[in-house]
VMD Tcl script that builds the backbone (N, CA, C; Angstrom):
set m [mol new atoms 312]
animate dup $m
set s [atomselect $m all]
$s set {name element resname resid chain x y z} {
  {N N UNK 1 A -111.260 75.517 51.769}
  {CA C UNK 1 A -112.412 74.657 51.687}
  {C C UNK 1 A -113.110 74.763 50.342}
  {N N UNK 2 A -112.683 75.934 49.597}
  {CA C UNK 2 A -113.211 76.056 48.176}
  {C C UNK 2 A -112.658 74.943 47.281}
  {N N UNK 3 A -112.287 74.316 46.394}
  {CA C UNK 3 A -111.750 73.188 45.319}
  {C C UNK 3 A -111.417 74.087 44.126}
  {N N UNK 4 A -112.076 75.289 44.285}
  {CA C UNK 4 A -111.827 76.192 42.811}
  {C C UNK 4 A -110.954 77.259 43.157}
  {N N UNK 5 A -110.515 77.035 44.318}
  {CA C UNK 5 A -109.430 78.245 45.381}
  {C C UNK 5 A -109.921 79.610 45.045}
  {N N UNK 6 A -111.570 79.788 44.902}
  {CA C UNK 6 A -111.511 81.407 44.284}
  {C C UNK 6 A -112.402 81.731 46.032}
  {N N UNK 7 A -112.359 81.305 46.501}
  {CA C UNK 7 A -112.715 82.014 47.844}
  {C C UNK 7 A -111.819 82.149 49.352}
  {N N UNK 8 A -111.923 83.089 50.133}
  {CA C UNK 8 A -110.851 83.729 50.614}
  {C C UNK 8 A -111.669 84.152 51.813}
  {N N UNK 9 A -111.521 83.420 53.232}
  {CA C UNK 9 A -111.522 83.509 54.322}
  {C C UNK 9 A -111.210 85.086 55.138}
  {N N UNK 10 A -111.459 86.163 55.698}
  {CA C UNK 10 A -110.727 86.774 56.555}
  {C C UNK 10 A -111.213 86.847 57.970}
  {N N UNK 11 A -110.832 86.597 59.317}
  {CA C UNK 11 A -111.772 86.324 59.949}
  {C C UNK 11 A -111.788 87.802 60.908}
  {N N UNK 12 A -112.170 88.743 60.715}
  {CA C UNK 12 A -112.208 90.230 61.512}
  {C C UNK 12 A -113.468 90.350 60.879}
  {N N UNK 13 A -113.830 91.553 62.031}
  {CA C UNK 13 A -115.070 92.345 61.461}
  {C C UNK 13 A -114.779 93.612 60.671}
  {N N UNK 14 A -115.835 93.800 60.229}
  {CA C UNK 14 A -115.503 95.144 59.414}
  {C C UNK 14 A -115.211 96.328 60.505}
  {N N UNK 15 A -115.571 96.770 61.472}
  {CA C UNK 15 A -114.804 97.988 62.791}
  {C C UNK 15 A -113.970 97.224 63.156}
  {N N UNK 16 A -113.167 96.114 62.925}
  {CA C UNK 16 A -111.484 95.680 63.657}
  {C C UNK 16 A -110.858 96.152 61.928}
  {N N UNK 17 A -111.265 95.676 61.189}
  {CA C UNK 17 A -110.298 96.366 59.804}
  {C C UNK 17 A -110.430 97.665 59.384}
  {N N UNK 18 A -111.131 98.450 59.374}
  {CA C UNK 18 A -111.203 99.884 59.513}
  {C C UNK 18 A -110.910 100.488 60.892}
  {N N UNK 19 A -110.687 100.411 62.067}
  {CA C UNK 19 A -110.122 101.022 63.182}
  {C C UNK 19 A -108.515 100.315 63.254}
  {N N UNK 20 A -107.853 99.282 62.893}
  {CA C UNK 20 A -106.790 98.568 63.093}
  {C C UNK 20 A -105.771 99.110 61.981}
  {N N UNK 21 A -104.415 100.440 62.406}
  {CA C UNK 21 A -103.581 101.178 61.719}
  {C C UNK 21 A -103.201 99.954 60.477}
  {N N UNK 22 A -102.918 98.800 61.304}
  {CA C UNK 22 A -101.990 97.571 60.501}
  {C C UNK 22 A -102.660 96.944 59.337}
  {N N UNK 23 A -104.207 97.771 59.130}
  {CA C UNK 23 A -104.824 96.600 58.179}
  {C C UNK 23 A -104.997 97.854 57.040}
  {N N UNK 24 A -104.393 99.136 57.672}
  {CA C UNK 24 A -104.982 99.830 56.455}
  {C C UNK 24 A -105.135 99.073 55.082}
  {N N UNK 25 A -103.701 99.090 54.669}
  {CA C UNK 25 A -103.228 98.156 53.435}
  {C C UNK 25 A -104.347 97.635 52.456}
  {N N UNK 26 A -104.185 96.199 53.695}
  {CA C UNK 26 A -105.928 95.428 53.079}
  {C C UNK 26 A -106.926 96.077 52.944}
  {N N UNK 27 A -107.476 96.618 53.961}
  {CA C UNK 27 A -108.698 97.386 54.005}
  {C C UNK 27 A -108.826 98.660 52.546}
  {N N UNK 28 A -107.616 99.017 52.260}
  {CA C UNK 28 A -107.862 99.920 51.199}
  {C C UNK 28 A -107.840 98.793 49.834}
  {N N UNK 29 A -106.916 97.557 49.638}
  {CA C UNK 29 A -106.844 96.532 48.817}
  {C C UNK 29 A -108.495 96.294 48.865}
  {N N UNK 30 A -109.488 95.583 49.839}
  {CA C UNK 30 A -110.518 95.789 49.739}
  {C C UNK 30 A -111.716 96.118 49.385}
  {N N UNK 31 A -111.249 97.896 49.288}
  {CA C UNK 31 A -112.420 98.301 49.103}
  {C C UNK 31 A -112.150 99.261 47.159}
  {N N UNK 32 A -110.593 98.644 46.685}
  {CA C UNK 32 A -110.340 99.119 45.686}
  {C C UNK 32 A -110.893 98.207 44.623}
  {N N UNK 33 A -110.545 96.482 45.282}
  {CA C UNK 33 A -110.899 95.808 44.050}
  {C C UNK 33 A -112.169 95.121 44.241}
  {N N UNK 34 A -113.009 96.022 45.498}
  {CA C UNK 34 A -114.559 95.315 45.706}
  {C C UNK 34 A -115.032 96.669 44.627}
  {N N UNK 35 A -114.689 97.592 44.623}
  {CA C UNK 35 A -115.643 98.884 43.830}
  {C C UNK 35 A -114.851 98.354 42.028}
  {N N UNK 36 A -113.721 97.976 41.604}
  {CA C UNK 36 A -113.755 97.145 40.040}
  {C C UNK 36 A -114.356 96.201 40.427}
  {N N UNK 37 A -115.437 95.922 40.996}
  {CA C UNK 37 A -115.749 93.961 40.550}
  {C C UNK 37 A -115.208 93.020 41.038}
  {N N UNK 38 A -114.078 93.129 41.505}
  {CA C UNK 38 A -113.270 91.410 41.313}
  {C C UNK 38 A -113.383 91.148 42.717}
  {N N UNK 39 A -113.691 91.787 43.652}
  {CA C UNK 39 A -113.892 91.298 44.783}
  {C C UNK 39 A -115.235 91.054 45.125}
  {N N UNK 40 A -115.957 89.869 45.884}
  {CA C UNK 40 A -117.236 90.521 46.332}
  {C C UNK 40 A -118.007 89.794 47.339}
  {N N UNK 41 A -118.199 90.727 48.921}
  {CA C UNK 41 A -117.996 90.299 49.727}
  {C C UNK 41 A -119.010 89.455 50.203}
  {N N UNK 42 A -119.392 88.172 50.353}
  {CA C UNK 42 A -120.807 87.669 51.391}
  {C C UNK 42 A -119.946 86.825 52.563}
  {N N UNK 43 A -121.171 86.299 52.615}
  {CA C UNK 43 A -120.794 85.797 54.017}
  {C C UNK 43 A -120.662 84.113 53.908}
  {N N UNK 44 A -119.803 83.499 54.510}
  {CA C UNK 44 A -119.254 81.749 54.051}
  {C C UNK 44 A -120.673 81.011 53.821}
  {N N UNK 45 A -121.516 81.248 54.897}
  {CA C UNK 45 A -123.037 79.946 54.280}
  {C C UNK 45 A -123.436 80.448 53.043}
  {N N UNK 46 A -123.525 81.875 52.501}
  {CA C UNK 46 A -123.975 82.096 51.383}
  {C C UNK 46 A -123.001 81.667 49.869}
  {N N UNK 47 A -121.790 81.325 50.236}
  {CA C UNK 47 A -121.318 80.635 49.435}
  {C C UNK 47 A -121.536 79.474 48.604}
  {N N UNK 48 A -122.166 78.339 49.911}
  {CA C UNK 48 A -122.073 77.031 49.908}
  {C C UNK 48 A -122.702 76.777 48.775}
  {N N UNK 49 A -124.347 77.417 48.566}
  {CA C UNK 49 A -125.104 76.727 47.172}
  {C C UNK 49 A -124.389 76.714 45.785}
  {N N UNK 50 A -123.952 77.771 45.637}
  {CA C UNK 50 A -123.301 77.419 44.136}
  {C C UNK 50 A -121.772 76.530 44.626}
  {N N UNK 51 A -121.201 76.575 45.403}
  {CA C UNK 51 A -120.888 75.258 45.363}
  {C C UNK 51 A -120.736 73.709 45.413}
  {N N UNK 52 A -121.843 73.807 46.141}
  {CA C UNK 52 A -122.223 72.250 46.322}
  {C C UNK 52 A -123.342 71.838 45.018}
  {N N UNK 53 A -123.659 73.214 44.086}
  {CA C UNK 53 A -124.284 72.830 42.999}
  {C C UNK 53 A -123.594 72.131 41.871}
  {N N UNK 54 A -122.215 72.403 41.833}
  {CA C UNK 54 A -121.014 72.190 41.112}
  {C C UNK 54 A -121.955 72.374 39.415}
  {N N UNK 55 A -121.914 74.161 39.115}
  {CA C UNK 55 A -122.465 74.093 37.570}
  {C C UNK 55 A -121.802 73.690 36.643}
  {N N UNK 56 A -122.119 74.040 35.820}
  {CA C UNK 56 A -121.602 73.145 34.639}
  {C C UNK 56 A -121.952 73.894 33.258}
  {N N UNK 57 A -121.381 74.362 32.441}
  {CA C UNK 57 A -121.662 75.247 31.005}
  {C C UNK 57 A -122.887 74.888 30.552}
  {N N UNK 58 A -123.324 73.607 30.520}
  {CA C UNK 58 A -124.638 73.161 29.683}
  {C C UNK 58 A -126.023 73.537 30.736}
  {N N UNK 59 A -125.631 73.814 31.738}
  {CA C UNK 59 A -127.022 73.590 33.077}
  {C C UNK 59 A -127.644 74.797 32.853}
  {N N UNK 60 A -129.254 73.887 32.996}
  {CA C UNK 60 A -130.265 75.595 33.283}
  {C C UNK 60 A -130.107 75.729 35.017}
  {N N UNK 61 A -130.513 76.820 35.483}
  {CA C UNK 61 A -130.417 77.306 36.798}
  {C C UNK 61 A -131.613 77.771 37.130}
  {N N UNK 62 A -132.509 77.674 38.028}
  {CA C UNK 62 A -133.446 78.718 38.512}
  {C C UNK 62 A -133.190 79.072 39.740}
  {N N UNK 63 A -132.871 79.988 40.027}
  {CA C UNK 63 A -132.558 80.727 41.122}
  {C C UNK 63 A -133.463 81.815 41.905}
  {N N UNK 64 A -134.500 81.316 42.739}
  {CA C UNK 64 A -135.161 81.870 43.242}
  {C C UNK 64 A -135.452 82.495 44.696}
  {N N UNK 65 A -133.926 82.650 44.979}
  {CA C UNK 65 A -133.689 83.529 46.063}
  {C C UNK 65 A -132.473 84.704 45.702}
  {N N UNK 66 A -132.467 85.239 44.496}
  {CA C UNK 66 A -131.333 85.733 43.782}
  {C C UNK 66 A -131.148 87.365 44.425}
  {N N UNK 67 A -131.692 87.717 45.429}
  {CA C UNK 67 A -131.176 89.004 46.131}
  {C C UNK 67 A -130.282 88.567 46.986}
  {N N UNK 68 A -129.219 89.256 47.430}
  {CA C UNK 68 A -129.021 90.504 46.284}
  {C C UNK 68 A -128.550 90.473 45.025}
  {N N UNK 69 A -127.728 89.211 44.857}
  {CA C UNK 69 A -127.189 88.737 43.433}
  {C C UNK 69 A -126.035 87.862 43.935}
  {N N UNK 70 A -125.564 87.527 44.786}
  {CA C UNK 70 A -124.258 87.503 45.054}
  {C C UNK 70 A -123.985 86.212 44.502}
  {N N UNK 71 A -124.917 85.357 45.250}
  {CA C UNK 71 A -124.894 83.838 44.847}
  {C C UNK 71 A -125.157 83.409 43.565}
  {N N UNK 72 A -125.975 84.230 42.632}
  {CA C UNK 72 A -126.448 84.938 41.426}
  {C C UNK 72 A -125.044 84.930 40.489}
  {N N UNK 73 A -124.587 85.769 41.056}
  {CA C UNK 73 A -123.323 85.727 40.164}
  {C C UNK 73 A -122.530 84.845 39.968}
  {N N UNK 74 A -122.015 84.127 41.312}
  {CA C UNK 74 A -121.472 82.983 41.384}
  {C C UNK 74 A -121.895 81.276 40.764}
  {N N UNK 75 A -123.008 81.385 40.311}
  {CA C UNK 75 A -123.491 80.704 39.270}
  {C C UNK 75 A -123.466 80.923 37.827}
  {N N UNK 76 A -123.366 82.100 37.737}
  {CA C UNK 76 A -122.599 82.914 36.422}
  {C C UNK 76 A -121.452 82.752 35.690}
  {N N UNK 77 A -120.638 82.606 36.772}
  {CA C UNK 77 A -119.269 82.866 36.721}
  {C C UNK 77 A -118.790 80.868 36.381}
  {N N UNK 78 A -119.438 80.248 37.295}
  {CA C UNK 78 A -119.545 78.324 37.215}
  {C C UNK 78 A -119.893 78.377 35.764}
  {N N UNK 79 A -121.029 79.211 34.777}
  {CA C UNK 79 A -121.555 78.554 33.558}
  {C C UNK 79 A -120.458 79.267 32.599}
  {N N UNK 80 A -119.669 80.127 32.703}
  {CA C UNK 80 A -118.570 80.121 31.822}
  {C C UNK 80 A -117.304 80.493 31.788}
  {N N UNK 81 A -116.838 80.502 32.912}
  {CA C UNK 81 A -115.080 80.011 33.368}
  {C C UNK 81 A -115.135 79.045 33.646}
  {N N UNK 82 A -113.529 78.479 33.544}
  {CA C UNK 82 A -113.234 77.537 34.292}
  {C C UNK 82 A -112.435 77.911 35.118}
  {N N UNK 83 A -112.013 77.182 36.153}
  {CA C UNK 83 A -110.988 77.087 36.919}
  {C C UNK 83 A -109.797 76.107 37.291}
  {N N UNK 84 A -109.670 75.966 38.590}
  {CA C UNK 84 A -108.430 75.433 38.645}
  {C C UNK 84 A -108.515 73.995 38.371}
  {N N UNK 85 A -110.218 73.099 38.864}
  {CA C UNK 85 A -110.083 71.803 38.384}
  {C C UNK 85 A -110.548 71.343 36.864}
  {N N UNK 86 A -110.543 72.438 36.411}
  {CA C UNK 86 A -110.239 72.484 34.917}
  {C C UNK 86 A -109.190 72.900 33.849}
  {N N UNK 87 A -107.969 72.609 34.863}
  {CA C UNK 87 A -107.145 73.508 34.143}
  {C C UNK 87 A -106.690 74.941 34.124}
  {N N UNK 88 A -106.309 75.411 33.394}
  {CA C UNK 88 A -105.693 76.436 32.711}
  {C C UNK 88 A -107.181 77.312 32.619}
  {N N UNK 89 A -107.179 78.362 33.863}
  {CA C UNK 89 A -108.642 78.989 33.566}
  {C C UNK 89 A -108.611 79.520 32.447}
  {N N UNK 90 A -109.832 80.309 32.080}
  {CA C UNK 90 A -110.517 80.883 31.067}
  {C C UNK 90 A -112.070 80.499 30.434}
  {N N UNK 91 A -112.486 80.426 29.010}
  {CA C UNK 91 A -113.835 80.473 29.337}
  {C C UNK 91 A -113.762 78.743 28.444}
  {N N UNK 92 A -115.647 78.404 28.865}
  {CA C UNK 92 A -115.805 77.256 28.675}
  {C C UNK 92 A -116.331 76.861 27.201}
  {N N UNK 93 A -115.828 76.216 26.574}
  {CA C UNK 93 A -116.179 75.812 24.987}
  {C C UNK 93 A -117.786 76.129 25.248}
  {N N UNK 94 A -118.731 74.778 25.731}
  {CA C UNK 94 A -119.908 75.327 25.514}
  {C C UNK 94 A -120.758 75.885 26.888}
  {N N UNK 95 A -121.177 77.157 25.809}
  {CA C UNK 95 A -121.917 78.140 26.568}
  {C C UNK 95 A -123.710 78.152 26.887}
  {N N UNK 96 A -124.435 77.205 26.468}
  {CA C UNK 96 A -125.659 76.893 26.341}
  {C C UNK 96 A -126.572 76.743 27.476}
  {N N UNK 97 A -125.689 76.627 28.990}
  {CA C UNK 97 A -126.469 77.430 30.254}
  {C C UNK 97 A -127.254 78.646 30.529}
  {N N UNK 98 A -127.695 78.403 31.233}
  {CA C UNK 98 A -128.844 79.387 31.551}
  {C C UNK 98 A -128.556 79.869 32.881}
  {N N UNK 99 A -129.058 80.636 33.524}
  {CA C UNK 99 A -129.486 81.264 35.212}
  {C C UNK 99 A -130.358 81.918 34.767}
  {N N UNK 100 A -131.539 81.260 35.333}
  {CA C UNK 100 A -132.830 82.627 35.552}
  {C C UNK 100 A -133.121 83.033 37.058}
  {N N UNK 101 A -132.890 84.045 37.017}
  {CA C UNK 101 A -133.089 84.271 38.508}
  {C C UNK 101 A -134.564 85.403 39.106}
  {N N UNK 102 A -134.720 85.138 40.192}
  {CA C UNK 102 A -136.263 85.674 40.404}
  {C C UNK 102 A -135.625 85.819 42.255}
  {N N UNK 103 A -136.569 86.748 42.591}
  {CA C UNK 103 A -136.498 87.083 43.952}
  {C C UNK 103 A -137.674 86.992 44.428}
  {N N UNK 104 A -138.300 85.550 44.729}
  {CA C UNK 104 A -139.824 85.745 44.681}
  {C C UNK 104 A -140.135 86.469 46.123}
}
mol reanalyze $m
mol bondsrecalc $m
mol representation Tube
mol addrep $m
């Protein structure tokens, strides 16, 4: 349901993947590349805003529900990668976006 394929469905709880022998695997995949960064876990509605914002390199942002960051970041990440409906990821010529974020 993502368009930028960078989000990833699993549908268990966290005590069925830590008690379940068969998920060790994942569950250690998990919690190796959530502690480097590249993973990071919320929950699907908290996704939706930065995507249905569709950013853009040039956009200011105010983000004023930015705890814990998650969605935060993910507006971050929109103002200078691209992705898949841009091609050949990597970063975006112009960088002149903003995110200010506040936790009022």
């Amino acid at each position: 349901w993502d368009p930028r394929g960078r989000i990833w469905y699993f549908n268990a709880s966290r005590r069925l993947v830590r008690r379940t022998p068969a998920l060790k695997q994942f569950k250690d995949f998990l919690e190796e590349h959530t502690e480097m960064g590249h993973i990071v876990r919320q929950e699907a509605v908290s996704m939706l805003p930065p995507l249905l914002l569709d950013v853009q390199a040039d956009h200011k942002v105010l983000d004023m529900c930015a705890a814990p960051g998650s969605k935060t970041t993910q507006l971050l990440e929109d103002l200078v990668f691209t992705g898949p409906k841009d091609g050949a990821a990597g970063h975006k010529d112009d960088n002149s976006g903003v995110v200010v974020a506040n936790d009022a």
